[in-house]
C-alpha positions in Angstrom: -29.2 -55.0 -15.4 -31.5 -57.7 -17.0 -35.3 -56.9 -16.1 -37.7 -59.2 -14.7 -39.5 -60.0 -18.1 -35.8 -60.7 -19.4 -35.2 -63.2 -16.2 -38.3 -64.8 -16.7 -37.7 -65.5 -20.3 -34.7 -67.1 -19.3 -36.4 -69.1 -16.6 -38.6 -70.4 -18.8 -36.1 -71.5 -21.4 -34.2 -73.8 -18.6 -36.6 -76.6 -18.9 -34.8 -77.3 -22.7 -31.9 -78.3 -20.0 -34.4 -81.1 -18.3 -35.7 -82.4 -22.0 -31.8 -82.5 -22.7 -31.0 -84.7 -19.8 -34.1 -86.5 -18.7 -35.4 -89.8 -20.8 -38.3 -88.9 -23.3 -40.7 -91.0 -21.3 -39.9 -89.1 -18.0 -40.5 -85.6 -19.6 -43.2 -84.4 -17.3 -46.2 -82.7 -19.4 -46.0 -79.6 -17.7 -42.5 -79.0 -19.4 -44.4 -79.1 -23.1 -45.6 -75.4 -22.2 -42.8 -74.0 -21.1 -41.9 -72.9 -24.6 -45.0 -70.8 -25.0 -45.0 -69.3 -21.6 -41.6 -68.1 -22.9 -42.7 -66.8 -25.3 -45.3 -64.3 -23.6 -42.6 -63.4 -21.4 -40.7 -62.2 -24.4 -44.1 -60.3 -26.2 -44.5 -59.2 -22.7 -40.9 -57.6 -22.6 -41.1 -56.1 -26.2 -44.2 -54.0 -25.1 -43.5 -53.3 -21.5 -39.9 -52.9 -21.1 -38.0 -49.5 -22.2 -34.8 -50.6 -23.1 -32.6 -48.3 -25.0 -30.9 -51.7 -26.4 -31.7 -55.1 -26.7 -29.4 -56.2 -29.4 -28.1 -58.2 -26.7 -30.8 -59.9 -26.4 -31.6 -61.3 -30.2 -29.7 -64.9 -29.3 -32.3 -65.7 -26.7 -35.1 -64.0 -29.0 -34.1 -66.2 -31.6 -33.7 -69.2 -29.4 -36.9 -68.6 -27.9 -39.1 -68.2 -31.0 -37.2 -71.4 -32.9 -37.7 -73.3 -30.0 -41.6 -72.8 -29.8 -42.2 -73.3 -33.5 -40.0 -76.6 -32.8 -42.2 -77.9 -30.0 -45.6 -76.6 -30.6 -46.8 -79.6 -31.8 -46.3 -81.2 -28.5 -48.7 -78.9 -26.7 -51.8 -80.5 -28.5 -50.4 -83.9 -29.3 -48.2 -85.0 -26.3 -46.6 -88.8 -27.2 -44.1 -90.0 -24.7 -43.3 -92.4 -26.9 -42.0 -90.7 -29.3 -39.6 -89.3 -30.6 -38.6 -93.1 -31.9 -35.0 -92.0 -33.4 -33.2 -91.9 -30.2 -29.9 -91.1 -31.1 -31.3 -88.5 -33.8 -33.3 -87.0 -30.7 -30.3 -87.2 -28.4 -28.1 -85.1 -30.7 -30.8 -82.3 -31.1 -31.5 -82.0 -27.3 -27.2 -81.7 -27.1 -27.5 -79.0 -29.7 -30.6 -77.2 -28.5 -29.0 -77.2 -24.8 -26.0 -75.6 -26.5 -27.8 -73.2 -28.6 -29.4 -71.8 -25.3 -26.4 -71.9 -23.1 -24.8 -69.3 -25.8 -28.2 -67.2 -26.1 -28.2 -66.8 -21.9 -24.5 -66.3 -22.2 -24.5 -63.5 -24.9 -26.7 -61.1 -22.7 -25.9 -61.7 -19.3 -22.2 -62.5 -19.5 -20.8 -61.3 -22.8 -23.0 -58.4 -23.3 -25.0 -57.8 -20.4 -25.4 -54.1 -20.7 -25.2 -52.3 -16.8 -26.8 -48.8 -17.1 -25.2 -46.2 -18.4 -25.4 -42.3 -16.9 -29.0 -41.1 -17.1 -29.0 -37.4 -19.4 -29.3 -34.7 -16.9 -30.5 -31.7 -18.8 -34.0 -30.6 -19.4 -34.7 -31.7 -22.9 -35.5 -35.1 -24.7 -33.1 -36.5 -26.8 -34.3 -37.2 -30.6 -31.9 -39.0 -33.0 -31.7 -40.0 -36.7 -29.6 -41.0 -39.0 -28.2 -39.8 -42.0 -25.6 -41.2 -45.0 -23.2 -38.6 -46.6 -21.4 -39.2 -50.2 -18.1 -37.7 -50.9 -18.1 -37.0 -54.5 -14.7 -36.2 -54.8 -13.0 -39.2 -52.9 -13.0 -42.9 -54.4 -13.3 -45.4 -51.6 -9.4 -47.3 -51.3 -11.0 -50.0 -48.5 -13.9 -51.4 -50.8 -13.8 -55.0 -52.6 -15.9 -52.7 -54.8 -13.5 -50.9 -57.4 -14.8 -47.3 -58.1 -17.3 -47.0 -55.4 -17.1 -43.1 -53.9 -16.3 -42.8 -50.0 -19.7 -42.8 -48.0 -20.6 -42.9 -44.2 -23.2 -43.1 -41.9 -23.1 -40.3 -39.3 -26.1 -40.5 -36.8 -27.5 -37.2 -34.9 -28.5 -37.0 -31.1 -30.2 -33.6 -30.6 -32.9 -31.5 -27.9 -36.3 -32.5 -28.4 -39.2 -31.4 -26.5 -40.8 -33.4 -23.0 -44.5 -34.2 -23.9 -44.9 -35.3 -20.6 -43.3 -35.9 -16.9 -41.4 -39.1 -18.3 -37.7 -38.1 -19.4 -36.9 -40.2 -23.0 -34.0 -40.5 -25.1 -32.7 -42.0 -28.5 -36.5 -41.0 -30.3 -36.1 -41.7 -33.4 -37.2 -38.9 -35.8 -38.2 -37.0 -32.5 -39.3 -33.3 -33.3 -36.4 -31.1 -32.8 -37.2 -28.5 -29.7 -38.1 -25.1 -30.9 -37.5 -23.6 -27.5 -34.0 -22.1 -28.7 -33.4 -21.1 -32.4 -30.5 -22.4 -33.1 -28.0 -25.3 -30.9 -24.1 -25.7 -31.1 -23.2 -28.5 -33.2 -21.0 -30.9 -32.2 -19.3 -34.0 -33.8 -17.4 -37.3 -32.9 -14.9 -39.5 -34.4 -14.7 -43.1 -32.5 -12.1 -44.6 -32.1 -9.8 -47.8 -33.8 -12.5 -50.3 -34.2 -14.8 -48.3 -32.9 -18.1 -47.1 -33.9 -20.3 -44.1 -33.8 -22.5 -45.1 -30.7 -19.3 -46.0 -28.8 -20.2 -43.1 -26.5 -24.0 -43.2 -26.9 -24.4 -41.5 -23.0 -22.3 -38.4 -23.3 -24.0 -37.8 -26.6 -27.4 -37.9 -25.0 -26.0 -36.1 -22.3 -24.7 -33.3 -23.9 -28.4 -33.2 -26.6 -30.2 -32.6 -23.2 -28.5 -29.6 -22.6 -29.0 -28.2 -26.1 -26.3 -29.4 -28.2 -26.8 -30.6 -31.9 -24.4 -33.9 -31.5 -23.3 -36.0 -35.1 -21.1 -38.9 -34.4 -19.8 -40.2 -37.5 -19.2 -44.3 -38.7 -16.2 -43.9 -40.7 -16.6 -46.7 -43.1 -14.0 -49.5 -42.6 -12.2 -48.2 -39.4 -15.6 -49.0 -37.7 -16.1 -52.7 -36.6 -19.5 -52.3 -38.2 -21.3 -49.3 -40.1 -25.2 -49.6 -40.4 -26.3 -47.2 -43.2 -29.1 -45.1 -43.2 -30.6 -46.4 -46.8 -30.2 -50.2 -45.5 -27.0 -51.4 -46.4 -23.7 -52.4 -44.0 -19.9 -52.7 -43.9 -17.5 -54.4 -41.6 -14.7 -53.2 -40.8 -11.5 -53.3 -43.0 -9.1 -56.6 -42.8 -6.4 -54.4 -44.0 -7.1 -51.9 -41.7 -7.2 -53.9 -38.9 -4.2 -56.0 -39.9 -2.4 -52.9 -40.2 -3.6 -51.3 -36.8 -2.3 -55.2 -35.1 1.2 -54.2 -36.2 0.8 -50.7 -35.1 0.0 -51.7 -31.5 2.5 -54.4 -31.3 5.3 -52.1 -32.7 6.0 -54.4 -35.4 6.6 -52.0 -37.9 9.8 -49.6 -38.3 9.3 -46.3 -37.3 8.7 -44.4 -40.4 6.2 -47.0 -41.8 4.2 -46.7 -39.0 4.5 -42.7 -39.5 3.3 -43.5 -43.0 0.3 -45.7 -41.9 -1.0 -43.6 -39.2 -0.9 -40.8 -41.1 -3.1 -42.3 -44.0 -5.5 -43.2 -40.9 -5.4 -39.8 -40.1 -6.2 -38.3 -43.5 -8.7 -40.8 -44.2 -10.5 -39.3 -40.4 -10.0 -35.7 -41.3 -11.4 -35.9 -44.7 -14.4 -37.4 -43.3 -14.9 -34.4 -40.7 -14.3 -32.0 -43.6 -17.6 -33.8 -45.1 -19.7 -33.7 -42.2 -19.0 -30.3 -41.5 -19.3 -29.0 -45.2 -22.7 -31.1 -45.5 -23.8 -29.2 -42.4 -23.1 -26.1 -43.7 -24.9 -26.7 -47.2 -27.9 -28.1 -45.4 -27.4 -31.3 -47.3 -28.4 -33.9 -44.4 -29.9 -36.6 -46.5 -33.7 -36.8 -45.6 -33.6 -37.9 -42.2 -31.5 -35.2 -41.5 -33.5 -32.3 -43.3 -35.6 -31.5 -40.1 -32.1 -30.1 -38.3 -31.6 -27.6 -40.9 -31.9 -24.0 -39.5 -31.6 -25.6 -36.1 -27.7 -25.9 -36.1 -26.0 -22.6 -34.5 -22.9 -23.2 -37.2 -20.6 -20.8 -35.8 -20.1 -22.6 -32.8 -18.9 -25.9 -33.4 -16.8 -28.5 -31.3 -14.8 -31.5 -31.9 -14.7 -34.4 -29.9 -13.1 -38.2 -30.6 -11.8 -41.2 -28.4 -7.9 -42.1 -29.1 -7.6 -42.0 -33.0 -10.9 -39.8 -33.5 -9.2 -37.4 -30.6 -5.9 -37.2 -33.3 -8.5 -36.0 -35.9 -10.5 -33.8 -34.2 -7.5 -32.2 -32.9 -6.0 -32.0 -36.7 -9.1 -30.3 -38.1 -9.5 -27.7 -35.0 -5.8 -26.5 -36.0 -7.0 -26.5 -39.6 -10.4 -25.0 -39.8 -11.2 -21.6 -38.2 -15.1 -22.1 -38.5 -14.4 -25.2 -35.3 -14.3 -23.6 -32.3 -12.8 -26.3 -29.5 -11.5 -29.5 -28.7 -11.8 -32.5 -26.8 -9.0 -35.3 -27.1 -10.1 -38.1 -25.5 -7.2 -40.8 -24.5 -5.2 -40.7 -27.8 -2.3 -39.5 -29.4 -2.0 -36.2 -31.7 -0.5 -37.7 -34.5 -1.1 -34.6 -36.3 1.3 -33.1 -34.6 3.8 -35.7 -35.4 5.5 -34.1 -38.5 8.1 -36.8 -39.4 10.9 -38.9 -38.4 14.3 -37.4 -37.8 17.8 -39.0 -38.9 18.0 -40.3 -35.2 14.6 -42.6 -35.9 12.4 -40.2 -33.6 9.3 -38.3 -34.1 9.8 -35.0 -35.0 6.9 -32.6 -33.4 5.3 -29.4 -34.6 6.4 -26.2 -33.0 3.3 -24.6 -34.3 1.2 -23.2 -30.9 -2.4 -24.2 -30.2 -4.9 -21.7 -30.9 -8.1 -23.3 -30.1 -9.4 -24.1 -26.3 -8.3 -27.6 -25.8 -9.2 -30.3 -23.5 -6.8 -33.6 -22.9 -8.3 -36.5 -21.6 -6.2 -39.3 -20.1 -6.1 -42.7 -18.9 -3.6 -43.4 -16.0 -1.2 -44.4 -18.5 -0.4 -41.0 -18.5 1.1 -40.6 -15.3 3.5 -43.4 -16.5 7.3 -41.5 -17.7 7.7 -43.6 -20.5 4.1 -42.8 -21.3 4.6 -38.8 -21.2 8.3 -39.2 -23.3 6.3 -40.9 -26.6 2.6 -41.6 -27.6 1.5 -38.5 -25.1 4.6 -36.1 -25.9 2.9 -34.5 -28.7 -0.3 -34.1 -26.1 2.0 -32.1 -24.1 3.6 -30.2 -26.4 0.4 -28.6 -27.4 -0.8 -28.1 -23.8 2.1 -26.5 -22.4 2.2 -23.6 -26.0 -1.2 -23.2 -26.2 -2.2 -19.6 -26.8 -5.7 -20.5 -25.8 -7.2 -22.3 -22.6 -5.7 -25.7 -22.1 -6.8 -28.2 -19.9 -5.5 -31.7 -18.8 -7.5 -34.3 -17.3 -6.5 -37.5 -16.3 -8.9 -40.2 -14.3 -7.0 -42.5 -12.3 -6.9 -46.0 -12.4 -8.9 -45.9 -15.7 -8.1 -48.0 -19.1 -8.7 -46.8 -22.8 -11.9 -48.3 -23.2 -13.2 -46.5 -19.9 -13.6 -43.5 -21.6 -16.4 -45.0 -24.0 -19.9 -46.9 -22.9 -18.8 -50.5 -23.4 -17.3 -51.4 -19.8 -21.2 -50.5 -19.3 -22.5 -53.0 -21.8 -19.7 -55.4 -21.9 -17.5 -55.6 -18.7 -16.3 -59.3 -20.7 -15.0 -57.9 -23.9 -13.8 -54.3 -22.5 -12.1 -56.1 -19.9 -9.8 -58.1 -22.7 -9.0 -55.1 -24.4 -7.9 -52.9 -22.1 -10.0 -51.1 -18.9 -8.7 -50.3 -15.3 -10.0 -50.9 -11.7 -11.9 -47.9 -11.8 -15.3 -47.8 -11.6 -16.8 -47.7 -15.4 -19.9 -46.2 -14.4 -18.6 -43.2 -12.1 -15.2 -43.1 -15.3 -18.1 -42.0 -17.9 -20.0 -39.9 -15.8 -16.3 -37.7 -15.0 -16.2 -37.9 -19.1 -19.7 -36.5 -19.6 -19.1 -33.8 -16.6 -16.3 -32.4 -17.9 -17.0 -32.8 -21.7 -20.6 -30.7 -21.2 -18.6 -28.1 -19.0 -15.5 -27.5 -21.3 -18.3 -27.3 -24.6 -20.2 -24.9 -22.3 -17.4 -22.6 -21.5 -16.4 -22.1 -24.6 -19.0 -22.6 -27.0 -22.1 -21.4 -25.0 -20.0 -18.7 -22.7 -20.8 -20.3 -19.7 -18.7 -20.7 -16.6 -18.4 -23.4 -15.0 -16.4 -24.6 -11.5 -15.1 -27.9 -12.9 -13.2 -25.9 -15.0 -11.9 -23.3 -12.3 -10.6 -27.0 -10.6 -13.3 -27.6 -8.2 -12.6 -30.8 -6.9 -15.8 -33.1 -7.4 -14.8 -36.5 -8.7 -11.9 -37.6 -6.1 -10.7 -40.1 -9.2 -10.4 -36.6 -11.4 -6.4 -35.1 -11.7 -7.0 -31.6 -13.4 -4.7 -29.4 -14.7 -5.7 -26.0 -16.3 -3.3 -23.4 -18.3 -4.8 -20.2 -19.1 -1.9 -17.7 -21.2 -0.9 -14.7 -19.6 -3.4 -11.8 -20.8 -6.8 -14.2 -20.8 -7.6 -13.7 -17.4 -8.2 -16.7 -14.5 
């Protein structure tokens, strides 16, 4: 939802529509100032506002500012005769009127950002971020030969209130003293993702005392932002690759190959984070949540290709405790292709708590006989708690934020009729309850199937000899 400041900043640009369309001798005077008022709208807005993003908003900021630098003159030294170069003048009033249509389009139609599930637990949520080096790996997506793999991994954690007013995203926020130590928790995004793809249930999950590090893995993300400065788009091979993937382009095996070396290039990357964490090596942004992080309990947690990793790792690593898939495919558990040209899937059991998150693709036969066999392999030989939860009527991309910031672009890539606020808020419910069961030993009736969301299909499977 835009705020009044941001509607009034737009209001005041509409006059540039008027200077567009009107002769210059029929400009009224009044119009000259519209401009500046503008402009105090938007200082007004910086200061007064508390948005938690306004990246949105930087067309109109930049249209806004340009625009007042352009026409100050005007406001002291009105001259309807001017300016004399009419068709020079009419060309810049056709671009200025187009430079404003796509600054008020980008934030209230492409990216308008709808609020996103408000962190219900008692603490503040802090964040910095950090960069990590792999030493031992040499960067194979880099136009730089030689470089060593590096990504940006950025921490949401429990920080104290310091007053009545609940805050989140602080950056370099102290960390809260009031427990000694917090599970630690870490995300991989998803195919184009990136690491704030699912900014609320990582706030979410901070305020109830959990250590949260989502990790930018460096061309699979559409954009990494470093923590020393620098930046990275994502991959053109990587995305190339992924477009044949989707479209089942590619024969069978080759894709095996492909999403395999996605795979590798995930797990490797949660190897890092997780070995950083455990030699306190955070970079100095990070150094502050050393002694803080309660590194015997830690969970996984990724959307679609980041689920297929932090699925891999939990069967690989005994320090990771649990599990969330989050609507994607275990391709880990794909272990080849057969001389029928058909995945072959592990027969190797489960033995972490697991959590399956679907979209209501899932309830689709074709669906449950491919990408989600390997899904239901592992829930139905588990030898640990299981669950399966799938939201109906929801798309892939309702299971991260952007529906909530851009209904425009989520809706092109793939989102259901449900609703995308109430779709994140079953995610962060059910994600905070599965991480409290069984990293925190808490209970909790979502998880015994008590029926709160009516969009929610739950399954549990508890083996025979661990109890309810």
């Amino acid at each position: 939802m835009l705020t009044i400041l941001e509607i009034l900043i737009i209001l005041a640009n509409i006059p540039v529509l008027v200077w567009a369309l009107l002769p210059v001798k029929k400009v009224p005077r009044f119009l000259d100032f519209m401009p500046l008022a503008s402009v105090v709208f938007l200082i007004l807005h910086l200061f007064i506002d508390n948005e938690p993003v306004r990246l949105r908003f930087i067309p109109i900021y930049i249209f806004t500012i340009t625009t007042f630098l352009v026409t100050i003159v005007r406001i002291f030294h009105h001259n309807p005769d001017q300016p004399k170069r009419r068709v020079l003048a009419g060309v810049g009033r056709i671009f200025a009127l187009l430079m404003l249509i796509i600054a008020v389009l980008v934030p209230t139609v492409v990216i308008p950002f709808y609020s996103l599930p408000e962190p219900t637990g008692k603490f503040n949520v802090g964040t910095v971020v950090s960069d990590f080096t792999d030493n031992n790996r040499i960067e194979t997506l880099s136009k730089e030969k030689g470089e060593n793999r590096k990504i940006a991994v950025q921490f949401w954690y429990p920080s104290d209130k310091t007053g009545d007013k609940f805050e989140y995203d602080i950056n370099g926020a102290p960390i809260s003293t009031s427990q000694q130590k917090y599970p630690v928790l870490i995300f991989s995004h998803g195919a184009f993702g990136v690491r704030m793809s699912n900014a609320s249930t990582f706030r979410e999950l901070a305020s109830h005392g959990y250590i949260v590090a989502s990790i930018d893995h460096t061309y699979q993300a559409f954009y990494t932002s470093f923590a020393d400065g620098k930046s990275a788009p994502i991959s053109m091979e990587f995305l190339n690759n992924a477009m044949k993937v989707q479209t089942d382009s590619l024969p069978i095996d080759e894709t095996f190959k492909i999403t395999h070396e996605w795979l590798d290039l995930r797990t490797a990357d949660i190897n890092l984070v997780i070995d950083s964490l455990k030699a306190g090596d955070l970079g100095a942004a990070g150094t502050m949540l050393n002694g803080h992080m309660d590194l015997a309990n830690i969970g996984l947690f990724g959307h679609s290709l980041g689920g297929a990793a932090s699925a891999q790792i939990s069967r690989e690593r005994d320090d990771v405790k649990a599990a969330i898939v989050i609507d994607g495919t275990m391709i880990g558990d794909i272990t080849g292709v057969n001389s029928n040209n058909k995945e072959t899937i592990t027969d190797k059991s489960f033995t972490k708590p697991l959590l399956l998150m679907y979209g209501s693709l899932f309830n689709e036969p074709e669906a449950k006989e491919t990408a989600y066999l390997p899904n239901i392999n592992a829930f139905n030989n588990a030898t640990d708690a299981a669950y399966s939860l799938c939201i109906k009527d929801s798309g892939h991309l309702n299971f991260t934020d952007l529906p909530r910031i851009s209904p425009l672009l989520s809706g092109m890539l793939g989102v259901g009729t449900v609703d995308s606020l109430e779709c994140i808020k079953i995610v962060n419910a059910y994600s905070l309850a599965f991480f409290d069961e069984h990293l925190k030993g808490k209970s909790s009736s979502l998880l015994d199937g008590e029926a709160m969301y009516k969009e929610a299909e739950f399954q549990k499977r508890i083996p025979v000899g661990m109890g309810n």
